[in-house]
PAKEGU-181389 format. One record per atom (N, C-alpha, C): residue in three letters; residue number from 1; atom name; x, y, z. Coordinates in Angstrom, 1 decimal. Each point is the difference from the previous one (the first is absolute). Layout:
<mikols>
   resn   resi   name     east    north       up
    ALA    NUM     CA        X        Y        Z
...
</mikols>
This chain:
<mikols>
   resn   resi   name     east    north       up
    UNK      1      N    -14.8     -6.0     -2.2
    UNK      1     CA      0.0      1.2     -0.9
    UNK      1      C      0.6     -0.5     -1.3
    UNK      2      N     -0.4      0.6     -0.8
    UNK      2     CA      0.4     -0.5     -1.5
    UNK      2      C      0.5      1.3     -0.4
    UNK      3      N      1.3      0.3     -0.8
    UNK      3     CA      1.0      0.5     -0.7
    UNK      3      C      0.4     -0.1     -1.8
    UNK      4      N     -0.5      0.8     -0.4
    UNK      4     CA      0.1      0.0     -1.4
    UNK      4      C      0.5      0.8     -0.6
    UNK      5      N      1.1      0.4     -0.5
    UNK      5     CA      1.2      0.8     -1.1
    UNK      5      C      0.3     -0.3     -1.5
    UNK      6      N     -0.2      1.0     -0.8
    UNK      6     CA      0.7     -0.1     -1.0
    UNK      6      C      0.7      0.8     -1.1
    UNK      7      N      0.4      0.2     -1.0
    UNK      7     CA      0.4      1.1     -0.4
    UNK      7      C      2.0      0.2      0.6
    UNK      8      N      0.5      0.6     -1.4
    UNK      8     CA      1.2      0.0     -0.3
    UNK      8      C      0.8      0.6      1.6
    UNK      9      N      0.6     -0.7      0.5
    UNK      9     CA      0.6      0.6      1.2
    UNK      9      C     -1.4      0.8      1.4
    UNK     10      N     -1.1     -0.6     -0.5
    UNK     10     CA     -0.7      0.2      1.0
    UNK     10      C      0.5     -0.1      1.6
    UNK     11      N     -0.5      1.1      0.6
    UNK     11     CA     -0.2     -0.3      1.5
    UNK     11      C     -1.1      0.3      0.6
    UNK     12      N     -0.7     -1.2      0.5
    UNK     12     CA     -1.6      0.4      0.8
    UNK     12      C      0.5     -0.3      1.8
    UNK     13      N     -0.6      0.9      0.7
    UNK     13     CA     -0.2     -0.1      1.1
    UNK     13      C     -1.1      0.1      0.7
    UNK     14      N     -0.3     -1.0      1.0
    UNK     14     CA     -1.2      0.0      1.3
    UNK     14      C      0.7     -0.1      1.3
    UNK     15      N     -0.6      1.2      0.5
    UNK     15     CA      0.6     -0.1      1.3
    UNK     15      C     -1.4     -0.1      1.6
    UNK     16      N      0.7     -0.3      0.7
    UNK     16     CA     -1.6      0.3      1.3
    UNK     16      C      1.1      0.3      1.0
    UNK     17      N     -0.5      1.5      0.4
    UNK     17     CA      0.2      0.5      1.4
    UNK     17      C     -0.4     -0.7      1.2
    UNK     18      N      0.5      0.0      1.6
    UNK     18     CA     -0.5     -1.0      0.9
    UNK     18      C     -0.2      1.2      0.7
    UNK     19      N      0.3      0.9      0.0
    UNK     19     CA     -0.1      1.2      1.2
    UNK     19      C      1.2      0.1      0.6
    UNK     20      N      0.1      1.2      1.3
    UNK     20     CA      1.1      0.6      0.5
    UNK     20      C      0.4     -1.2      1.1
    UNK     21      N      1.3     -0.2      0.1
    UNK     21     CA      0.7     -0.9      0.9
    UNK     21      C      1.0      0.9      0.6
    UNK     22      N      0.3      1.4      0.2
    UNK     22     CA      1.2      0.8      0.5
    UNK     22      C      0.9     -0.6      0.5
    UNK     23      N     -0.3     -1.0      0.8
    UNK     23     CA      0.7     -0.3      1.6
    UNK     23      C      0.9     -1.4     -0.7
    UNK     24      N     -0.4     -0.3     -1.1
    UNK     24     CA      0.2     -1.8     -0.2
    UNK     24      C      1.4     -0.1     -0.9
    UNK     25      N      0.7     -0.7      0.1
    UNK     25     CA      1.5      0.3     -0.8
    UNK     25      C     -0.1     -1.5     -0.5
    UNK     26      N     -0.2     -1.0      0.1
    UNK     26     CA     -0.1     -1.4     -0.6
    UNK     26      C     -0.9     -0.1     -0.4
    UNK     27      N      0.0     -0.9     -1.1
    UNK     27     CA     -0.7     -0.6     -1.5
    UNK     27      C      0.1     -1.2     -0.1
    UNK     28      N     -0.7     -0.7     -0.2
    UNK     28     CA     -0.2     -1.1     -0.4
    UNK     28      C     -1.1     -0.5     -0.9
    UNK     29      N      0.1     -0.2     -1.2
    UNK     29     CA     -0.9     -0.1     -1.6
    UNK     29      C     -0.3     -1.5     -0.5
    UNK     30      N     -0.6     -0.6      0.5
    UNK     30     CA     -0.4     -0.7     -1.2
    UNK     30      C     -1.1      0.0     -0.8
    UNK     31      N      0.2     -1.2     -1.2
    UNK     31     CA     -1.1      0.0     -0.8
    UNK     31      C      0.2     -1.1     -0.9
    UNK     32      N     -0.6     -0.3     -0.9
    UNK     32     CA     -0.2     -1.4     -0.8
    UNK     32      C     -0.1      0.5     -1.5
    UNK     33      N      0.5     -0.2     -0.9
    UNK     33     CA     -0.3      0.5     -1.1
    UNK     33      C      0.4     -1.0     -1.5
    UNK     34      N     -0.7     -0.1     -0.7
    UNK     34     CA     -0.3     -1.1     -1.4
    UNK     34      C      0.1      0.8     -1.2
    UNK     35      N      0.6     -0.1     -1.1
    UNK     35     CA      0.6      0.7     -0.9
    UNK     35      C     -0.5     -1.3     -1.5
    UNK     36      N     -0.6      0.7     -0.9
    UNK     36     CA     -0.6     -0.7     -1.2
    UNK     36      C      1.6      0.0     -0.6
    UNK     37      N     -0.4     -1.1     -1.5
    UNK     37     CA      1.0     -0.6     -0.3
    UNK     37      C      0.7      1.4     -1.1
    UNK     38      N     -1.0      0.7     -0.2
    UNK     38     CA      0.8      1.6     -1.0
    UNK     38      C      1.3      0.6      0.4
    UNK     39      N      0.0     -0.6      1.1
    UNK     39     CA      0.8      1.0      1.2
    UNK     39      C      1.3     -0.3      0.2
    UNK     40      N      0.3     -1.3     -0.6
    UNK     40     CA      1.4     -0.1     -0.5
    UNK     40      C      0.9      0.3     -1.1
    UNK     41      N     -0.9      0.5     -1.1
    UNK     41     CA      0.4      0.8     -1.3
    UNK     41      C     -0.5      1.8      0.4
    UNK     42      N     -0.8      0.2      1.2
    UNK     42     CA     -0.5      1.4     -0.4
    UNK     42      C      0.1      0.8      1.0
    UNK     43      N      0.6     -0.6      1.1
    UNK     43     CA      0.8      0.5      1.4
    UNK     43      C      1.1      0.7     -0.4
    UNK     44      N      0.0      1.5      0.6
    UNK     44     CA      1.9      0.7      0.4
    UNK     44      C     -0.1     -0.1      1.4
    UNK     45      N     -0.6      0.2      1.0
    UNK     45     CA     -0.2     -0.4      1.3
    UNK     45      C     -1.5     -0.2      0.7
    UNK     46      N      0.1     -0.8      1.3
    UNK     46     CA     -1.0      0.0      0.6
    UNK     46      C      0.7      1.3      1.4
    UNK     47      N     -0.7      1.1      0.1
    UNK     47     CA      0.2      0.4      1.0
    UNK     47      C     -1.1     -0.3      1.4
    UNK     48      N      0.5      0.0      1.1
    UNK     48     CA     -0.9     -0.1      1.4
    UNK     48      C      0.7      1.5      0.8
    UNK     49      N     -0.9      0.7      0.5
    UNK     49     CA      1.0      1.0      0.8
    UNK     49      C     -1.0      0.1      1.1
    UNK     50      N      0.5      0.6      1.4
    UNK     50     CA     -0.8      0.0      1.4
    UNK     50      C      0.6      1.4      0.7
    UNK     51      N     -0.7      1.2      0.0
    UNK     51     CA      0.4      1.4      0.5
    UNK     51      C     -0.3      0.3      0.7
    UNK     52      N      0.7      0.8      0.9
    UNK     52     CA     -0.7      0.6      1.5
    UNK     52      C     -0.3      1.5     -0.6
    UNK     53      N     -0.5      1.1      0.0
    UNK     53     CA      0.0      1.3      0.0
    UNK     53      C      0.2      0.7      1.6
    UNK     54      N      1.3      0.5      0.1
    UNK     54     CA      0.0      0.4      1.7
    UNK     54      C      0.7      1.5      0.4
    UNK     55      N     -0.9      0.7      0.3
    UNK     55     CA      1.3      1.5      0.2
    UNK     55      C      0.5      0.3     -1.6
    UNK     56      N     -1.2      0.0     -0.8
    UNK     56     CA      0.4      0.7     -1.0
    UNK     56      C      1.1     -0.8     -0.8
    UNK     57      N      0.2     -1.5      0.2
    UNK     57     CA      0.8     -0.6     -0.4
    UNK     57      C     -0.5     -1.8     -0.6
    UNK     58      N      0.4      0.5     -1.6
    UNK     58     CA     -0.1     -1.5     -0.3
    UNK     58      C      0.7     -1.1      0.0
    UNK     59      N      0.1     -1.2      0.9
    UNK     59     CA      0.3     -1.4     -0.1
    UNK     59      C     -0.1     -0.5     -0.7
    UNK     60      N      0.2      0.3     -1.3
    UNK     60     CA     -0.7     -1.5     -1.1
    UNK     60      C      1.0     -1.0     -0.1
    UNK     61      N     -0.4     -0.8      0.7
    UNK     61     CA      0.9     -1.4      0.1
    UNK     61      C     -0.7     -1.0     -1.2
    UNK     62      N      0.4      0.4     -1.0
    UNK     62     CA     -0.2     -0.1     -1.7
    UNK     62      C      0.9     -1.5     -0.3
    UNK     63      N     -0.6     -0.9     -0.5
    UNK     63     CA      0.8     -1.0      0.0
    UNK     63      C     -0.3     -0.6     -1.9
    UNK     64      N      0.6     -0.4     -1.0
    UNK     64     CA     -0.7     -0.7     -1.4
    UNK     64      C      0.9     -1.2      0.0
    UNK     65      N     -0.5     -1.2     -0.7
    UNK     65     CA      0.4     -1.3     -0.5
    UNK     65      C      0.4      0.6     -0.9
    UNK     66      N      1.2      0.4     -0.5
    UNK     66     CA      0.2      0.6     -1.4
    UNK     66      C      0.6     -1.3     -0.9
    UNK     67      N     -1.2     -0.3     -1.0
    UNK     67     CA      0.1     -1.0     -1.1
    UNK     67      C      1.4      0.1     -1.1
    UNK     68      N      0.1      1.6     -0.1
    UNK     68     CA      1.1     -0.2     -1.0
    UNK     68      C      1.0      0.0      0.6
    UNK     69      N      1.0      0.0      1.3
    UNK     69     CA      0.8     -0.5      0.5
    UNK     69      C      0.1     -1.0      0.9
    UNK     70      N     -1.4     -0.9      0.5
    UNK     70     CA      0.3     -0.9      0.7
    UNK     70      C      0.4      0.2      1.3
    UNK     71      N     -0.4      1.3      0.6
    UNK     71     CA      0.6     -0.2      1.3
    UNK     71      C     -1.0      1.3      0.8
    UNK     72      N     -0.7      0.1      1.3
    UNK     72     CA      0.0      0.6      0.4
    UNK     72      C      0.3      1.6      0.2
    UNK     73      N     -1.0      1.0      0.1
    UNK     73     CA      0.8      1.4      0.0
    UNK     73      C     -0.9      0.7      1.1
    UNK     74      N      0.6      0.5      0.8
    UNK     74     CA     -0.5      1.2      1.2
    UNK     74      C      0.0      1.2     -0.7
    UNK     75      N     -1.0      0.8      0.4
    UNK     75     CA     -0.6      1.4     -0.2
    UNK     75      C      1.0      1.3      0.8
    UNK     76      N      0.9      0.3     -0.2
    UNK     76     CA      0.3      1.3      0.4
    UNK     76      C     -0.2      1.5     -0.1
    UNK     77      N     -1.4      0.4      1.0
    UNK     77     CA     -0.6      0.8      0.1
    UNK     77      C      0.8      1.1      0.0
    UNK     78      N      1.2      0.4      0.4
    UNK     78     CA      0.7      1.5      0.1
    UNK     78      C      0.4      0.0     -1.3
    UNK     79      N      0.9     -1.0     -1.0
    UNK     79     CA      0.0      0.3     -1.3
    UNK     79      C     -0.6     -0.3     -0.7
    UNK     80      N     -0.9     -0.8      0.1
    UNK     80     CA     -1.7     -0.1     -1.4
    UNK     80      C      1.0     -1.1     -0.8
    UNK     81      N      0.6     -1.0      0.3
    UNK     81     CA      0.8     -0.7     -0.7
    UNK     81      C     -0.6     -1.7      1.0
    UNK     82      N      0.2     -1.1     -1.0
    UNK     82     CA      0.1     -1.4      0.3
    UNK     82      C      1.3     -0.4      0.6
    UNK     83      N      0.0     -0.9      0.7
    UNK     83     CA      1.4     -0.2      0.6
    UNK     83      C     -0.1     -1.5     -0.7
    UNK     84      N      0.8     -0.3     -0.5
    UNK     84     CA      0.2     -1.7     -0.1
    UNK     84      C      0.2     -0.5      0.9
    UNK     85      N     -0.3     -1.5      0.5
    UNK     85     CA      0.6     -0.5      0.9
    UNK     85      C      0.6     -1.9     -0.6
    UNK     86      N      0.8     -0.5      1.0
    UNK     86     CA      0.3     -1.6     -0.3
    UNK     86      C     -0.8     -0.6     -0.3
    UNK     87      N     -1.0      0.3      0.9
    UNK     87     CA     -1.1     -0.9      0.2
    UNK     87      C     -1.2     -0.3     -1.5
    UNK     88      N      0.2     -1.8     -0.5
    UNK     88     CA     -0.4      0.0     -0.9
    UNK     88      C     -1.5     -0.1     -0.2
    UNK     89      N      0.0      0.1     -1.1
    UNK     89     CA     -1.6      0.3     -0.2
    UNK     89      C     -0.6     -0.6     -1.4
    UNK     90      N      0.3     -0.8     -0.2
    UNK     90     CA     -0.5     -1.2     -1.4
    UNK     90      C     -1.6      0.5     -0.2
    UNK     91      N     -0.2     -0.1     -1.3
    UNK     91     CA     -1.2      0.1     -0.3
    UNK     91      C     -1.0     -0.9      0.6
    UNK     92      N     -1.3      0.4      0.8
    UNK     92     CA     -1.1     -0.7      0.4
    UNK     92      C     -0.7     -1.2     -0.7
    UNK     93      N     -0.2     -1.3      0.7
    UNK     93     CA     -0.6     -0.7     -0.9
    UNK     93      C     -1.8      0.1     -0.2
    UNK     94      N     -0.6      0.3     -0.9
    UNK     94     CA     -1.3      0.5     -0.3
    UNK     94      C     -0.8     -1.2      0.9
    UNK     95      N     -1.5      0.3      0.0
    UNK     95     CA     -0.8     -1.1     -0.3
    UNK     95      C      0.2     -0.3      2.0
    UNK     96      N      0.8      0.6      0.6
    UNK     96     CA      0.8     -0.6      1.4
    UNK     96      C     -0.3      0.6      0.9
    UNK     97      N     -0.8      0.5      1.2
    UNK     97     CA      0.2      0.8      1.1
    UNK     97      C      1.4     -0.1      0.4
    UNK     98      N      0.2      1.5      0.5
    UNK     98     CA      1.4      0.4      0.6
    UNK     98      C     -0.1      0.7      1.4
    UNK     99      N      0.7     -0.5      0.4
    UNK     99     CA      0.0      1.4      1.5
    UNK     99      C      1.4      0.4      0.6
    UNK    100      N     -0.5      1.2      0.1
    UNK    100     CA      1.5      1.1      0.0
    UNK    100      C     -0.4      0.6      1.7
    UNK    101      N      0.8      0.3      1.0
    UNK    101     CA      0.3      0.7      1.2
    UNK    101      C      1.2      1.0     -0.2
    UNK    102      N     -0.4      0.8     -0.2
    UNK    102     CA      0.9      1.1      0.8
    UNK    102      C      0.4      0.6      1.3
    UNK    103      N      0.9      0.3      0.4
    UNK    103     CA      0.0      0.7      1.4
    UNK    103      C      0.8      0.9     -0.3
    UNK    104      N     -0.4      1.2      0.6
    UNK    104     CA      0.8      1.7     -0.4
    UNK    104      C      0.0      0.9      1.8
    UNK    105      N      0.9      0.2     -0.1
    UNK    105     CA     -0.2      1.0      1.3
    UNK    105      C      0.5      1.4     -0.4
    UNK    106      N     -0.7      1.1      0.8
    UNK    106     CA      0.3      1.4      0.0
    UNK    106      C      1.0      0.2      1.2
    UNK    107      N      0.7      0.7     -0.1
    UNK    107     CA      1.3      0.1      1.5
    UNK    107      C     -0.6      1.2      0.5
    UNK    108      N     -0.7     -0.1      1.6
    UNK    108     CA     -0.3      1.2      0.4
    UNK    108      C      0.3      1.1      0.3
    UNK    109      N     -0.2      1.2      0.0
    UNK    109     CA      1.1      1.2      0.1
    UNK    109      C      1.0      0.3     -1.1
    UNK    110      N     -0.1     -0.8     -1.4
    UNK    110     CA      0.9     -0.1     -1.0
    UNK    110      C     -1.3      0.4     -1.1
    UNK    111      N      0.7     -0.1     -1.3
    UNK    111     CA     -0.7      0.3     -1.4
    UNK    111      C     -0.1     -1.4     -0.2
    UNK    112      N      0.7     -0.9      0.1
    UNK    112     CA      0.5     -0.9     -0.6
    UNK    112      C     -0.9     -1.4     -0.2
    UNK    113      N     -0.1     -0.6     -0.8
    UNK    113     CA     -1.0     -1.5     -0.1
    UNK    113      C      1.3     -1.1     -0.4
    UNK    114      N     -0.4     -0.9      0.6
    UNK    114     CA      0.7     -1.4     -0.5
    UNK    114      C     -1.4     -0.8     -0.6
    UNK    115      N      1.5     -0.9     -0.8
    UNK    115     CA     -0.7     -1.2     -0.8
    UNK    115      C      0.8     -0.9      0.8
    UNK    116      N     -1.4     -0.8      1.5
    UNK    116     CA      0.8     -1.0      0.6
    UNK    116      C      0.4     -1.5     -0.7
    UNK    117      N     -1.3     -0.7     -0.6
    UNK    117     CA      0.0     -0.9     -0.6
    UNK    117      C     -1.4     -0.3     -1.0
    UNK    118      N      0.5     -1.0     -0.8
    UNK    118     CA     -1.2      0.1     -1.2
    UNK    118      C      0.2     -2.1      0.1
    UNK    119      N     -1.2      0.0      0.1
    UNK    119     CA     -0.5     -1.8     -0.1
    UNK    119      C     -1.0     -0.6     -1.3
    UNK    120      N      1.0     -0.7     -1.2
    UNK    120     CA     -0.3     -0.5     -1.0
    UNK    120      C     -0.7     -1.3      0.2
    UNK    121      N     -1.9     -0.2      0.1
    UNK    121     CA      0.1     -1.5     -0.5
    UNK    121      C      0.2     -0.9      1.1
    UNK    122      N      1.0      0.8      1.4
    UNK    122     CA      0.2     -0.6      1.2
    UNK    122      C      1.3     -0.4     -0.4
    UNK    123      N      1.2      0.7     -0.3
    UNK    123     CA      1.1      0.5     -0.2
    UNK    123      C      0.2      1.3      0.6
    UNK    124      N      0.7      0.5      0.9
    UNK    124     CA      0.5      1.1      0.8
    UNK    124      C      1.1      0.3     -0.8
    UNK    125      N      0.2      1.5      0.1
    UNK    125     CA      1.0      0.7     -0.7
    UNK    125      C      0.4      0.9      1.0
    UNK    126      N      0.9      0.1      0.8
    UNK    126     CA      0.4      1.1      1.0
    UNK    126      C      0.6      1.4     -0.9
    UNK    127      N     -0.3      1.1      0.0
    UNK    127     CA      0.4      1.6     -0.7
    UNK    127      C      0.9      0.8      0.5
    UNK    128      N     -0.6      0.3      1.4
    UNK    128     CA      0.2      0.9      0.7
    UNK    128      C      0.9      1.2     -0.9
    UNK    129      N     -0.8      0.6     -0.9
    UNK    129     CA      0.4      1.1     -0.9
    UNK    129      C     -1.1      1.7      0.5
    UNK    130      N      0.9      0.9      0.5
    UNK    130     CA     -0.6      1.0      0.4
    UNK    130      C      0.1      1.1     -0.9
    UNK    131      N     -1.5      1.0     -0.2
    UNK    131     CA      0.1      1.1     -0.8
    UNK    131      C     -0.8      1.4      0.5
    UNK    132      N      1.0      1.0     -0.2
    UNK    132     CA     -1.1      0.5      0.4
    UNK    132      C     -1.4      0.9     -0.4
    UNK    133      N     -1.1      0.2      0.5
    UNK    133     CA     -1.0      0.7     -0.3
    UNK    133      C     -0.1      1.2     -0.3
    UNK    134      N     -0.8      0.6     -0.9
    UNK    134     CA     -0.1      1.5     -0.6
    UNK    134      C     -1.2      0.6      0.4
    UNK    135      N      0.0      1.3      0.6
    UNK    135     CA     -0.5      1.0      0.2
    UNK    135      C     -1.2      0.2     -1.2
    UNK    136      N     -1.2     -0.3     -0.1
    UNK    136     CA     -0.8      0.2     -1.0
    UNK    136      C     -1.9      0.9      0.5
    UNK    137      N      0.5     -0.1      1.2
    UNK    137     CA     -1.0      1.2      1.1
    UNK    137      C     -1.1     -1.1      0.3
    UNK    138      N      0.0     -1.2     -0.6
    UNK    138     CA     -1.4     -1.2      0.2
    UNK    138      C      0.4      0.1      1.3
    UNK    139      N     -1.2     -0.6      1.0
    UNK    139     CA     -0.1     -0.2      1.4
    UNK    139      C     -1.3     -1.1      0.4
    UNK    140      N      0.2     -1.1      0.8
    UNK    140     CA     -1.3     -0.7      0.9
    UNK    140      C     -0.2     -1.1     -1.2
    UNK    141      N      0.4     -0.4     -0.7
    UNK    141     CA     -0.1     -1.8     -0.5
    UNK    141      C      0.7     -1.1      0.1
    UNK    142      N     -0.2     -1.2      0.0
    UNK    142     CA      0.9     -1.0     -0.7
    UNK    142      C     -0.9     -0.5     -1.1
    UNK    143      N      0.6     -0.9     -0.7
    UNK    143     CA     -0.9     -0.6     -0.7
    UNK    143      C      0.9     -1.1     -1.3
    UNK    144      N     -0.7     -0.7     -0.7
    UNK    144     CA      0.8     -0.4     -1.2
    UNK    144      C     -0.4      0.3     -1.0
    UNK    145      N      1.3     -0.8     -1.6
    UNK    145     CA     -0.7      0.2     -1.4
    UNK    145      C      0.5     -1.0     -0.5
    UNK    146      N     -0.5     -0.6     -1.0
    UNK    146     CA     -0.1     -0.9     -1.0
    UNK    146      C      0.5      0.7     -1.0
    UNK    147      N      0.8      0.2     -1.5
    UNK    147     CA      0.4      0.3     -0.9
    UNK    147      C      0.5     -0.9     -1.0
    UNK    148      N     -0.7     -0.3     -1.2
    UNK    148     CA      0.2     -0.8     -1.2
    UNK    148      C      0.8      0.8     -0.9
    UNK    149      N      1.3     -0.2     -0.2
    UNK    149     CA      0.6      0.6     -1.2
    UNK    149      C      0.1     -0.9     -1.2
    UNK    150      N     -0.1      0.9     -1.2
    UNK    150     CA     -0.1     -1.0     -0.9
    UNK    150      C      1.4      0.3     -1.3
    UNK    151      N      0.6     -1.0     -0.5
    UNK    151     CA      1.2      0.5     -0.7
    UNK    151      C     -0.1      0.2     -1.5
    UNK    152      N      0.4     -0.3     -0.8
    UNK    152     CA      0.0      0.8     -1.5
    UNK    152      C     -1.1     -0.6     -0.5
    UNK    153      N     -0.6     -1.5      0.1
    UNK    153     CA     -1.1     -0.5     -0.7
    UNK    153      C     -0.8      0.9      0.1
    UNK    154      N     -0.4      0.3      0.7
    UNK    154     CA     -1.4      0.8      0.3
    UNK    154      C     -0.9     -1.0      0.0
    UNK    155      N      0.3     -1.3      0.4
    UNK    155     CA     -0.8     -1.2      0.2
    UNK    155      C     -0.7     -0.1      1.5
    UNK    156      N     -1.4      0.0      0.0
    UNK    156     CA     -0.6     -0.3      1.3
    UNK    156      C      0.2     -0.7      0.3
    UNK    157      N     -0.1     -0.2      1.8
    UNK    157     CA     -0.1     -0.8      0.9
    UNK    157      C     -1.0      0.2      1.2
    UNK    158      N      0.0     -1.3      0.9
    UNK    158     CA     -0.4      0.5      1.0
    UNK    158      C      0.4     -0.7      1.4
    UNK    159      N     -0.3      0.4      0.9
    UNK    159     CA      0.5     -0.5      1.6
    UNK    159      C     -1.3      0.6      0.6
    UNK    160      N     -0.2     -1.2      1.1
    UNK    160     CA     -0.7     -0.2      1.0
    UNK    160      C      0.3     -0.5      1.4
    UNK    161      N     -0.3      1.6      1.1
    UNK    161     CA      0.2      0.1      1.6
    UNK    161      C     -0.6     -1.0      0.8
    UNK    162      N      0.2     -0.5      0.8
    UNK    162     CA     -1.0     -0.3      0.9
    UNK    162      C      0.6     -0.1      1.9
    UNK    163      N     -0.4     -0.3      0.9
    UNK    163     CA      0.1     -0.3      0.8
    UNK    163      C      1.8      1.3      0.6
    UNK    164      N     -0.7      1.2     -0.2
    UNK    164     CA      0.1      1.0      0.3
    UNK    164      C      0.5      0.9      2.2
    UNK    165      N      1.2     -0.2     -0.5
    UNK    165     CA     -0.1      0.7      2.2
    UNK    165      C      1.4      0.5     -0.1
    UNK    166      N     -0.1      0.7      1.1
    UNK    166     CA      0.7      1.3      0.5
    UNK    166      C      0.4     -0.2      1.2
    UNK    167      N      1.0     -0.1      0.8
    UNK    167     CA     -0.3      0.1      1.3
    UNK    167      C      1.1      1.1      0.5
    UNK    168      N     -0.1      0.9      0.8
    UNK    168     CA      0.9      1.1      0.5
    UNK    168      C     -0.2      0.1      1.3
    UNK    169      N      1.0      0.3      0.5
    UNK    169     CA      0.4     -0.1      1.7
    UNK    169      C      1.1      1.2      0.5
</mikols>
């Protein structure tokens, strides 16, 4: 899949639904992705995010490479807010396939999602950072998104998916 953004603080998003998983509380994401060379003057973040919709309740286990601080940021769905995290996040080298693994679990009988670990490149980053989920009446999906944000240049770029999986248990 090819990805293309531009425009002053732009954000474009693609996302694909997989269908209903109710019963499934583990995640596991990967994917492969190549970023042209614009992308280091015209990136504010690369975001990846992977959501369950369950009982009226969203999981967005929301994750961005955030370029203008260099470090990792989780999605916190109850307050619509980024979380920073330690975990660094140096700008991508273009021109390069990359591959990122996530693993996220839902706690059953809870609201709650964790960010268990995130795998850079084949570098592991243990998280275990938990948040919880907001009532938004959605019901019966998981699925992911891709999102290109772009920062004050309003300078295009682009990034390219490939080798794309899901696995929930």
């Amino acid at each position: 899949m090819e990805l293309h953004n531009s425009g002053i603080w732009a954000n474009a998003l693609w996302w694909n639904k997989l269908g209903a998983r109710p019963d499934d509380s583990n995640f596991v994401w990967d994917f492969d992705f190549l970023l042209d060379d614009a992308s280091l003057t015209a990136a504010q973040a690369l975001e990846f995010d992977l959501f369950q919709f369950r009982d009226g309740y969203n999981y967005m286990m929301g994750s961005e490479c955030n370029y203008a601080s260099g470090v990792w940021d989780l999605w916190n769905e109850a307050t619509g807010r980024w979380q920073p995290t330690s975990t660094p996040c140096p700008k991508f080298q273009p021109g390069v396939w990359h591959h990122i693994q996530w693993y996220g679990q839902r706690t059953p009988g809870t609201t709650t999602y964790t960010f268990v670990s995130l795998t850079v490149d084949g570098t592991t980053y243990s998280l275990n950072q938990s948040f919880s989920a907001k009532n938004v009446g959605w019901d019966g999906q998981v699925g992911v998104q891709f999102q290109l944000d772009v920062n004050a240049s309003g300078q295009a770029y682009e990034e390219w998916v490939d080798n794309v999986t899901v696995t929930t248990w």
